[in-house]
Backbone atoms as SQL, in Angstrom:
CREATE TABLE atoms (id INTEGER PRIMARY KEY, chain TEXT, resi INTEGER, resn TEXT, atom TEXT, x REAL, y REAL, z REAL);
INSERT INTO atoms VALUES
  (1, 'A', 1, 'UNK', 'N', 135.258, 79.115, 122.501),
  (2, 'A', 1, 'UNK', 'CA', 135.721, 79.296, 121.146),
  (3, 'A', 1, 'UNK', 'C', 135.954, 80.770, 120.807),
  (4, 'A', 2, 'UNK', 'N', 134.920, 81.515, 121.178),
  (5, 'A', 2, 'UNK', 'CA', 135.254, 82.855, 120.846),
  (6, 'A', 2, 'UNK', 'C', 135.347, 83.958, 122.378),
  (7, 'A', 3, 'UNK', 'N', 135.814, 84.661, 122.516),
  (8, 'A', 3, 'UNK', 'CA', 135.688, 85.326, 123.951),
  (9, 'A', 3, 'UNK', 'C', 135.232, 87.315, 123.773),
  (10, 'A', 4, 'UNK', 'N', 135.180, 87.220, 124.863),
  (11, 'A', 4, 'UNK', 'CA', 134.658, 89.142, 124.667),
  (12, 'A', 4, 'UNK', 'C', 135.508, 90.258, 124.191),
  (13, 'A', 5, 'UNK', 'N', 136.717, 89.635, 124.342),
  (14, 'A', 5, 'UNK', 'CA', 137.716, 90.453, 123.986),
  (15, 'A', 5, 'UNK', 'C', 137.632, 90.718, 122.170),
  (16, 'A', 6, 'UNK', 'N', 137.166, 89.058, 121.563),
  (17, 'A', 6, 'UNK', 'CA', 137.692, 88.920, 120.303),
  (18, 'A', 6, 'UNK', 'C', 135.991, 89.990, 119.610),
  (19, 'A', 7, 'UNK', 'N', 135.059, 89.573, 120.405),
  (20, 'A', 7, 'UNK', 'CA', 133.914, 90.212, 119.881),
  (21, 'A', 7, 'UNK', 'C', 133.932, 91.630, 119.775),
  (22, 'A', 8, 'UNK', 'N', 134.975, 92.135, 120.589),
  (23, 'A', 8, 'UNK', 'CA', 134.748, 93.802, 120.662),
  (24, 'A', 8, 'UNK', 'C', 135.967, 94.206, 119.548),
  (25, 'A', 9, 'UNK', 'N', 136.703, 93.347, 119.315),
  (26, 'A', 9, 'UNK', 'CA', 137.389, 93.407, 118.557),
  (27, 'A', 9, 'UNK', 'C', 137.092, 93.801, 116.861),
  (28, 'A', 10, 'UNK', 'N', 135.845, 92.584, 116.962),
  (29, 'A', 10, 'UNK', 'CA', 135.201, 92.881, 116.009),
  (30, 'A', 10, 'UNK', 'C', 134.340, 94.126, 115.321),
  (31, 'A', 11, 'UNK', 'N', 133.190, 94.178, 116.469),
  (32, 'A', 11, 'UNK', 'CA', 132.525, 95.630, 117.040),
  (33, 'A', 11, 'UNK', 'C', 133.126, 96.524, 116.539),
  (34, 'A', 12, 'UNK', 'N', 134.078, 96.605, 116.834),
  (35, 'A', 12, 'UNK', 'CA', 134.998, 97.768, 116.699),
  (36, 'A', 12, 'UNK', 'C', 135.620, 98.222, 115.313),
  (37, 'A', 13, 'UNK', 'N', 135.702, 96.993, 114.477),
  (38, 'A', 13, 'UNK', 'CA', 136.356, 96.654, 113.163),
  (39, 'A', 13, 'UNK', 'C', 135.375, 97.258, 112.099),
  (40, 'A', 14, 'UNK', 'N', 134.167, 96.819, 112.783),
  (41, 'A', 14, 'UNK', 'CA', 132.789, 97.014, 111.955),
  (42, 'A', 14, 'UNK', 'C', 132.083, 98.077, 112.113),
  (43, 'A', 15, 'UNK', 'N', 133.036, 99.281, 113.124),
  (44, 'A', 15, 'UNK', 'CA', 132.541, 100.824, 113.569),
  (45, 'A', 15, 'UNK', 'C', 130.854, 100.869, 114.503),
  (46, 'A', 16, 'UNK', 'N', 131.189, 99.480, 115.503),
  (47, 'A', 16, 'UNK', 'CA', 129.956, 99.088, 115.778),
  (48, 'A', 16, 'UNK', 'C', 129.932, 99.767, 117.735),
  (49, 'A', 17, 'UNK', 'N', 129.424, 100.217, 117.860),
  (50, 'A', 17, 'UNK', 'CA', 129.450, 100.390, 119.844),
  (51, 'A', 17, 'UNK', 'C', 129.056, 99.628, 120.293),
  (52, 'A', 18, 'UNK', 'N', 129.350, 98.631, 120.787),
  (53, 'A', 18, 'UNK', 'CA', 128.184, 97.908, 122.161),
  (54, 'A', 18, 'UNK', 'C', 128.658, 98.246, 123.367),
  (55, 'A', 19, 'UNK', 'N', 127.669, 97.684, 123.939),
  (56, 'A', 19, 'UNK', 'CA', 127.412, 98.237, 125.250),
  (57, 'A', 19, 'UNK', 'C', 128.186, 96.536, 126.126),
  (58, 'A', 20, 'UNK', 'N', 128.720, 96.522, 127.314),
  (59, 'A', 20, 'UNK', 'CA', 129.496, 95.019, 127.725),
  (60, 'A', 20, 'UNK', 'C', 128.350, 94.236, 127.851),
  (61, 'A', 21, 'UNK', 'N', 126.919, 94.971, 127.998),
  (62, 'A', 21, 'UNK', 'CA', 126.196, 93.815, 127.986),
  (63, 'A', 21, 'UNK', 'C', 125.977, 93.007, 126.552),
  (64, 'A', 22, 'UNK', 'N', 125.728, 94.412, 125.712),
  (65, 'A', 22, 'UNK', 'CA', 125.663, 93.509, 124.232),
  (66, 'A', 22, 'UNK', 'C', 126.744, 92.688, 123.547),
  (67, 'A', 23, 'UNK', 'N', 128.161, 92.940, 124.252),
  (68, 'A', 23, 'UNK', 'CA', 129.314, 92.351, 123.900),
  (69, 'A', 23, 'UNK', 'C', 129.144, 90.712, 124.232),
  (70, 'A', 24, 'UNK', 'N', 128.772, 90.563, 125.636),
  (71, 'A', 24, 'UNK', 'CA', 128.461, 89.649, 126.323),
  (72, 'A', 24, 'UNK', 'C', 127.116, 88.447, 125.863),
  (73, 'A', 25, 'UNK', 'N', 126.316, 89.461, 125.365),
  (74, 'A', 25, 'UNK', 'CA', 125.096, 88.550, 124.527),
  (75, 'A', 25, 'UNK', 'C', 125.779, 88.095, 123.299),
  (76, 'A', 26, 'UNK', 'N', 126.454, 88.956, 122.364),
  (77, 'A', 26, 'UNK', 'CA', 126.686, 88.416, 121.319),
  (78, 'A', 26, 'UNK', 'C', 128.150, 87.570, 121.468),
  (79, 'A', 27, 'UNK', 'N', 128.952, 87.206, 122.617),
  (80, 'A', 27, 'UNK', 'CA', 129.827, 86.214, 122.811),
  (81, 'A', 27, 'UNK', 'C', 129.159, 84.938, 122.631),
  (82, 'A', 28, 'UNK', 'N', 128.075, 85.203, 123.335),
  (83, 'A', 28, 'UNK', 'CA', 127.362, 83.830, 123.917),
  (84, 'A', 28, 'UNK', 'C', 126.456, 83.232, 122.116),
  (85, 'A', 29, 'UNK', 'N', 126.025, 84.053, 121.381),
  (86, 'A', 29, 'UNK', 'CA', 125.273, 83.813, 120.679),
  (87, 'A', 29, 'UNK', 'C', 126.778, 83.835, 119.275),
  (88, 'A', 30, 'UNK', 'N', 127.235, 84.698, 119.001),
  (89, 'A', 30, 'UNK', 'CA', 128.089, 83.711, 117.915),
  (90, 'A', 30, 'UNK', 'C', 129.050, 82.592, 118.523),
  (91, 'A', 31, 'UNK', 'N', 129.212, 82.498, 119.842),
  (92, 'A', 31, 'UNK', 'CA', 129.462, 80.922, 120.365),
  (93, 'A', 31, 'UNK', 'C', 128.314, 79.770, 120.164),
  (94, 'A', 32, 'UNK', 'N', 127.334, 80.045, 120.343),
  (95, 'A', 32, 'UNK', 'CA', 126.608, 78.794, 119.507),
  (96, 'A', 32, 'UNK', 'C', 126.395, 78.595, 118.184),
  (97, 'A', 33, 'UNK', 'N', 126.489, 79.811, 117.549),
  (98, 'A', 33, 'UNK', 'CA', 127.034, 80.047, 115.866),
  (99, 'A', 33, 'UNK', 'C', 128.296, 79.185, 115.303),
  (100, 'A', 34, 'UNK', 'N', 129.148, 79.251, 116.105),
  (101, 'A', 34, 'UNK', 'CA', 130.549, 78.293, 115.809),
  (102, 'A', 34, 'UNK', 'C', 130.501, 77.203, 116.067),
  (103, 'A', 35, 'UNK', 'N', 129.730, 76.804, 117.643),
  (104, 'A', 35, 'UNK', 'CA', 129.577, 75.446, 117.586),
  (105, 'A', 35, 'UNK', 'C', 128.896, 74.702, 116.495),
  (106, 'A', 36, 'UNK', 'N', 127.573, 75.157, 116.444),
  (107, 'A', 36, 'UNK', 'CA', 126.909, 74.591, 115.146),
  (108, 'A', 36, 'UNK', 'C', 127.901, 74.077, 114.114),
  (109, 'A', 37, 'UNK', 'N', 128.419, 75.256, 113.777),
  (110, 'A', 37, 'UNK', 'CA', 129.476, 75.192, 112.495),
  (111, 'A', 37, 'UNK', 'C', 130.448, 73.862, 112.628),
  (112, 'A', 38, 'UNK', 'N', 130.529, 73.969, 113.617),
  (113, 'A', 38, 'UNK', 'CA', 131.779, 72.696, 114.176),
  (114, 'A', 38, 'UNK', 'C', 131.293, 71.420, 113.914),
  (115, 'A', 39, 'UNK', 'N', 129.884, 71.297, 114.203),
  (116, 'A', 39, 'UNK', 'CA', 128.802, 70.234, 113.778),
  (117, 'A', 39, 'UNK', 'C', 129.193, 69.780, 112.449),
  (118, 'A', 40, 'UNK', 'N', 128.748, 70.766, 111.650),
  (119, 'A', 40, 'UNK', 'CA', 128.328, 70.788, 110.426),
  (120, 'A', 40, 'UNK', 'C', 129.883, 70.472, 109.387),
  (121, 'A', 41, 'UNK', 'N', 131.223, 70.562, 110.457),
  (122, 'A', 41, 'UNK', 'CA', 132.547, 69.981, 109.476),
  (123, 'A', 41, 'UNK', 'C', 132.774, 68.785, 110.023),
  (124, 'A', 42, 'UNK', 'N', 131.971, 68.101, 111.238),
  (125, 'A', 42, 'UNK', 'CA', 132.449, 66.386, 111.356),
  (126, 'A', 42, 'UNK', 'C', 131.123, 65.451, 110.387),
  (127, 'A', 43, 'UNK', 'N', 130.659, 65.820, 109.362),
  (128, 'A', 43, 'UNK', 'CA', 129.396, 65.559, 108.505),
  (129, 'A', 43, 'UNK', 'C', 130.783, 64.866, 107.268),
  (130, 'A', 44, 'UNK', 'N', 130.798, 64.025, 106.690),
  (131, 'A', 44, 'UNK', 'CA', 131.355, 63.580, 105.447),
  (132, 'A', 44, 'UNK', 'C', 130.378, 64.112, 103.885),
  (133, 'A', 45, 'UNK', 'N', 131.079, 65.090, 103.518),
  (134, 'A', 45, 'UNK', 'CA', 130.557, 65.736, 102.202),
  (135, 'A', 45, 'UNK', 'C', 131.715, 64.989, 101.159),
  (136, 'A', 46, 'UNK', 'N', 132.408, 64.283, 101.672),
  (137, 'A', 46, 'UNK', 'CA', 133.111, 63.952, 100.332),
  (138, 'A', 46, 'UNK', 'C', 132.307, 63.237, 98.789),
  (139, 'A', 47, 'UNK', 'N', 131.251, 62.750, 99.141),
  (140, 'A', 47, 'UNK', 'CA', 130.299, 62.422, 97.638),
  (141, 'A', 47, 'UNK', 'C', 129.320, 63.316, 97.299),
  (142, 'A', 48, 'UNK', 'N', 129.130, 64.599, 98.101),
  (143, 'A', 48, 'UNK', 'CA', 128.468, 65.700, 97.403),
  (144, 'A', 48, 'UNK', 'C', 129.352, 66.965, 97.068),
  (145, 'A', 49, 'UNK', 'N', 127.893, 67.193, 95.389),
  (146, 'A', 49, 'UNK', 'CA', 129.070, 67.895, 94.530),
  (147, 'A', 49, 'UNK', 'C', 128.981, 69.358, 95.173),
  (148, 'A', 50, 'UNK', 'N', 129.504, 70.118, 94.883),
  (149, 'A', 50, 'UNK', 'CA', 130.332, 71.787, 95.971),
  (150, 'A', 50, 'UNK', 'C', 128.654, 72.186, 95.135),
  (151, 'A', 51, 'UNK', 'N', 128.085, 73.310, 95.441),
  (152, 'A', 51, 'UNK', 'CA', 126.766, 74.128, 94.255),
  (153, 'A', 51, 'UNK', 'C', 126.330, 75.248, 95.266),
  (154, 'A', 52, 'UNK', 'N', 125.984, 76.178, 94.925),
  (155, 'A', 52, 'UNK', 'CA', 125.704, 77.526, 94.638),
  (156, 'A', 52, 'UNK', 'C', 124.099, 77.368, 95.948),
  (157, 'A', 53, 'UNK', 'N', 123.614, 76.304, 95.349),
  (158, 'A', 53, 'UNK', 'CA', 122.127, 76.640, 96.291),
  (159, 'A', 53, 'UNK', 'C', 121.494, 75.041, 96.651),
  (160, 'A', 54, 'UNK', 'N', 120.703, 75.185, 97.224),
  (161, 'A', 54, 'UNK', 'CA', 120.040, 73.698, 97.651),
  (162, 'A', 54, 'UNK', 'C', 119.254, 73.096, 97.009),
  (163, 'A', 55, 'UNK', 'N', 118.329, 73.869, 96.093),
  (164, 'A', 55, 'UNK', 'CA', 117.909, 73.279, 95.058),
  (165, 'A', 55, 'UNK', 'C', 118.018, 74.054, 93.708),
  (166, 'A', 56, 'UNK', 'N', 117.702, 72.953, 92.685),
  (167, 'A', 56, 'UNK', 'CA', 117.985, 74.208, 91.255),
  (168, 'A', 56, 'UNK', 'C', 116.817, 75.028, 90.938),
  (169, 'A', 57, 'UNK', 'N', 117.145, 76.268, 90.380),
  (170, 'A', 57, 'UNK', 'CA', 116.875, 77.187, 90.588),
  (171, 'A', 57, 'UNK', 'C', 116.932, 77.687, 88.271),
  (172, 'A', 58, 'UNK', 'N', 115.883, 77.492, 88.106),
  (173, 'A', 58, 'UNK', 'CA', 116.178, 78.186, 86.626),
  (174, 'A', 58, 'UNK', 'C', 115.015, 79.382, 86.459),
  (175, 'A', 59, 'UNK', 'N', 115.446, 80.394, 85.205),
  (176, 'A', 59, 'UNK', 'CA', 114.897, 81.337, 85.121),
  (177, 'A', 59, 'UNK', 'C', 113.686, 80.818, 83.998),
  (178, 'A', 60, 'UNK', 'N', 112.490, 81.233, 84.364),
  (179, 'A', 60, 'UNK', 'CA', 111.958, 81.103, 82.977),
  (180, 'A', 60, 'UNK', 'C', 111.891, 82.544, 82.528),
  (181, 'A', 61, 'UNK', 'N', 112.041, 82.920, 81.446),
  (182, 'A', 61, 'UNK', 'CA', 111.742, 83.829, 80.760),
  (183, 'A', 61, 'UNK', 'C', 111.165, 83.724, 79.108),
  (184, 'A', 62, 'UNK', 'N', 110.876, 84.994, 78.425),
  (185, 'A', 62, 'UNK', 'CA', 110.137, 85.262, 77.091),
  (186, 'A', 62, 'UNK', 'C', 111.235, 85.445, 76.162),
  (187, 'A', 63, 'UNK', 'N', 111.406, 84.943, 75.496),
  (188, 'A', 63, 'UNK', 'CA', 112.396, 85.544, 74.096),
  (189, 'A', 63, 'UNK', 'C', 111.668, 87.145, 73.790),
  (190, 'A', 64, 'UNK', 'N', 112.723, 88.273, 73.840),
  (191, 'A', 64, 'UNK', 'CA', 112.352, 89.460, 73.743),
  (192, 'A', 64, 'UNK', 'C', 112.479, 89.480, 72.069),
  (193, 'A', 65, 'UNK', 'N', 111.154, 90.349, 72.005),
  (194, 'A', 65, 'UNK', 'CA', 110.937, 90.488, 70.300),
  (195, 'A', 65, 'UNK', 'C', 110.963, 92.118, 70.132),
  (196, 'A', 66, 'UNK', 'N', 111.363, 92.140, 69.033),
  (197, 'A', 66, 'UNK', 'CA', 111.280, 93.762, 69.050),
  (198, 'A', 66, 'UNK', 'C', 110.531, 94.284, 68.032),
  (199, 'A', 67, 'UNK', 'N', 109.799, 94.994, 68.854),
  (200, 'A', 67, 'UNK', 'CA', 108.051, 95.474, 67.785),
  (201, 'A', 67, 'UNK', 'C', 108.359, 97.053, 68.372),
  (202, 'A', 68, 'UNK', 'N', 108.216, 97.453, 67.392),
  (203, 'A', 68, 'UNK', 'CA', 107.913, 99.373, 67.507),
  (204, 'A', 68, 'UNK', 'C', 106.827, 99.751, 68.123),
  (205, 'A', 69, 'UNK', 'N', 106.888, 101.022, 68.519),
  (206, 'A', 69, 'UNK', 'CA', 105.705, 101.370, 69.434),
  (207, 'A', 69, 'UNK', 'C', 104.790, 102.253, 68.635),
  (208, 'A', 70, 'UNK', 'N', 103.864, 101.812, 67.963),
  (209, 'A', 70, 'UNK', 'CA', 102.686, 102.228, 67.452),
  (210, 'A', 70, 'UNK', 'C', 102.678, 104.268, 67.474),
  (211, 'A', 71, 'UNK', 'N', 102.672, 104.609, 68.833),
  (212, 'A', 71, 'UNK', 'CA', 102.289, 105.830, 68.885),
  (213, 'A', 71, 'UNK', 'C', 103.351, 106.255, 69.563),
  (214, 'A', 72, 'UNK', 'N', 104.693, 106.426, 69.099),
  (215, 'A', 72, 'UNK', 'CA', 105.972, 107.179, 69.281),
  (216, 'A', 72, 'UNK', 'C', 105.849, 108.526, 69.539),
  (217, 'A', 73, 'UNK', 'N', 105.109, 109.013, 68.642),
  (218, 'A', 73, 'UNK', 'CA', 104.864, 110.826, 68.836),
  (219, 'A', 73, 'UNK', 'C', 104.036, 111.032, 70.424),
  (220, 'A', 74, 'UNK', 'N', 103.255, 110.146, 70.764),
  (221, 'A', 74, 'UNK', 'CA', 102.722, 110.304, 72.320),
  (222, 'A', 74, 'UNK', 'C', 103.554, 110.757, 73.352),
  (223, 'A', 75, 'UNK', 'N', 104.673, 109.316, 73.217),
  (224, 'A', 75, 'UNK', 'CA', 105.513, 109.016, 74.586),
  (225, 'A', 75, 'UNK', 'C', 106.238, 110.755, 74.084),
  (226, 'A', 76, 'UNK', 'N', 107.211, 111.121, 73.530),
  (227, 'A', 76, 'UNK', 'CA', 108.141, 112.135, 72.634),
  (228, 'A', 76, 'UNK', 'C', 106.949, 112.966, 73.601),
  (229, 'A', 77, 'UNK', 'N', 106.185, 113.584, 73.020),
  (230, 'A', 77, 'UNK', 'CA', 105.304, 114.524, 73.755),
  (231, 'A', 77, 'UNK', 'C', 105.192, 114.649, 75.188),
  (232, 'A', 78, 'UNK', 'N', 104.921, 113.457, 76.050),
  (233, 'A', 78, 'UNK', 'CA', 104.728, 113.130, 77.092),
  (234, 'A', 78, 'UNK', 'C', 106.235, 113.354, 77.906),
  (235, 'A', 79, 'UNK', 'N', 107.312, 113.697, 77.648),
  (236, 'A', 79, 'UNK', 'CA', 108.681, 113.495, 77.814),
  (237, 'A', 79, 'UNK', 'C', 108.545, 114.996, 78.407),
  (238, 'A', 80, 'UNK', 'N', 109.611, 115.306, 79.694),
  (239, 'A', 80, 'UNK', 'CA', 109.888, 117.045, 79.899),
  (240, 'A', 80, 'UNK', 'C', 110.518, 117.395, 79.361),
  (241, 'A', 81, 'UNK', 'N', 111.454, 117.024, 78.591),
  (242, 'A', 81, 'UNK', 'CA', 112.303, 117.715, 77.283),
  (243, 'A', 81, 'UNK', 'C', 112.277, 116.627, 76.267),
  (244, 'A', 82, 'UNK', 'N', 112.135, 117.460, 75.349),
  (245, 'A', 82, 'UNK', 'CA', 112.991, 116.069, 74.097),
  (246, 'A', 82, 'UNK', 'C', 113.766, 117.400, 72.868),
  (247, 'A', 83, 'UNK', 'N', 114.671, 116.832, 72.218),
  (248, 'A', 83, 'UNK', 'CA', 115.361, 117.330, 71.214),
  (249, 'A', 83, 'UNK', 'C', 115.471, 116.329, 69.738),
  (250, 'A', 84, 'UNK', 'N', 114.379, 116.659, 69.072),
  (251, 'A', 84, 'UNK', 'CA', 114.041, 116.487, 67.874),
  (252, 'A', 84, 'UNK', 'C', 113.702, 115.425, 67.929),
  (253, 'A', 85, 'UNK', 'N', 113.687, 113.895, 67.505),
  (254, 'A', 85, 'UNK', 'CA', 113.018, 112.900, 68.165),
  (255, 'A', 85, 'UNK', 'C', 113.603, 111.985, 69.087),
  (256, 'A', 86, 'UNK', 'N', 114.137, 112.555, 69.693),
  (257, 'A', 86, 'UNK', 'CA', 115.107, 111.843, 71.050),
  (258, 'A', 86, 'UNK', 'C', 114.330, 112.563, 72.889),
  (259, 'A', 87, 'UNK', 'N', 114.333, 111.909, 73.485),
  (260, 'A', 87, 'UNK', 'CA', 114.039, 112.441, 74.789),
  (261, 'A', 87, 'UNK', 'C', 115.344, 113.124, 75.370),
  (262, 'A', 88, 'UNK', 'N', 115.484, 114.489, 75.783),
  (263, 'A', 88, 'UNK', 'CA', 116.697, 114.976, 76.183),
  (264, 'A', 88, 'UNK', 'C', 116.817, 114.782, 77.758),
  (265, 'A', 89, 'UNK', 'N', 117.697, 114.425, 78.301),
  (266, 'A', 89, 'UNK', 'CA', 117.684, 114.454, 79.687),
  (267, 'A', 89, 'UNK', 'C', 119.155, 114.942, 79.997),
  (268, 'A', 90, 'UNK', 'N', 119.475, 115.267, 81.117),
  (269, 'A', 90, 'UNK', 'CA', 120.819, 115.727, 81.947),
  (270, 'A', 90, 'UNK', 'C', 121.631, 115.185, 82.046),
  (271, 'A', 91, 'UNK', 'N', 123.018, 116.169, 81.502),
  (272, 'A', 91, 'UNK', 'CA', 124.131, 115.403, 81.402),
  (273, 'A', 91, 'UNK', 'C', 124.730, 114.530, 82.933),
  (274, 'A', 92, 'UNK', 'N', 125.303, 113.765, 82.515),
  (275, 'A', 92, 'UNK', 'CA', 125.889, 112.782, 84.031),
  (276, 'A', 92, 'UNK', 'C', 127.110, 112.843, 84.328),
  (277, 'A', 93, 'UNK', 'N', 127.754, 112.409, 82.825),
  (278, 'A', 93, 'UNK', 'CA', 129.094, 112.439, 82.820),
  (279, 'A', 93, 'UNK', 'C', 130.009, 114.019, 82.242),
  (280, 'A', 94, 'UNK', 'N', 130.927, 113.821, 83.456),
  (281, 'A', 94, 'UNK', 'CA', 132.245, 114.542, 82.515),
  (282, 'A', 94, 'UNK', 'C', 133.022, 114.809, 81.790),
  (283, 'A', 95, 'UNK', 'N', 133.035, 116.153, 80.870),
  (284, 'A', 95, 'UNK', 'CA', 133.709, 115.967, 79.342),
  (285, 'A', 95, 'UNK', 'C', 135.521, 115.246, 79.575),
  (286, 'A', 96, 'UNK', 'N', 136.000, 115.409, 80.799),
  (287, 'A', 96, 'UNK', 'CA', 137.274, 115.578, 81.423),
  (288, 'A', 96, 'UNK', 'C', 137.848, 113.710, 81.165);
């Protein structure tokens, strides 16, 4: 299915060096990679639905509430710069 030529092909695509032996290992090993695969399209999926993962998967999370922080003047203090009650930090972006 796949041959050494097409693997170095790849290698190569992917700025990868191998060596002919590693060309040669990985012929042999994404050739049983494809076969598998080949397996896995004579399977009838026509009554299962297409999805993202194998089982479902939900987030639990907290409804975020927004409460002030008691001792503001701490953190402000604790900061390596601040400019008046803001924490100052370094510009990132360009005025341009």
């Amino acid at each position: 299915m796949i041959d050494q030529e097409q693997v170095h092909k790849v290698a190569n695509l992917a700025r990868l060096e191998l060596t002919p032996e590693e060309e040669e290992q990985f012929t042999t090993q994404l050739g049983s990679i494809l076969d598998y695969i080949q397996q896995l399209d004579e399977l009838d999926v026509s009554n299962v639905p297409p999805t993202t993962r194998a089982i479902d998967v939900s987030n639990i999370t907290r409804e975020d509430k927004l409460q002030p922080y008691p001792e503001r003047e701490s953190i402000l203090n604790s900061a390596p710069e601040q400019e008046g009650e803001f924490f100052k930090v370094p510009k990132i972006l360009n005025a341009e």
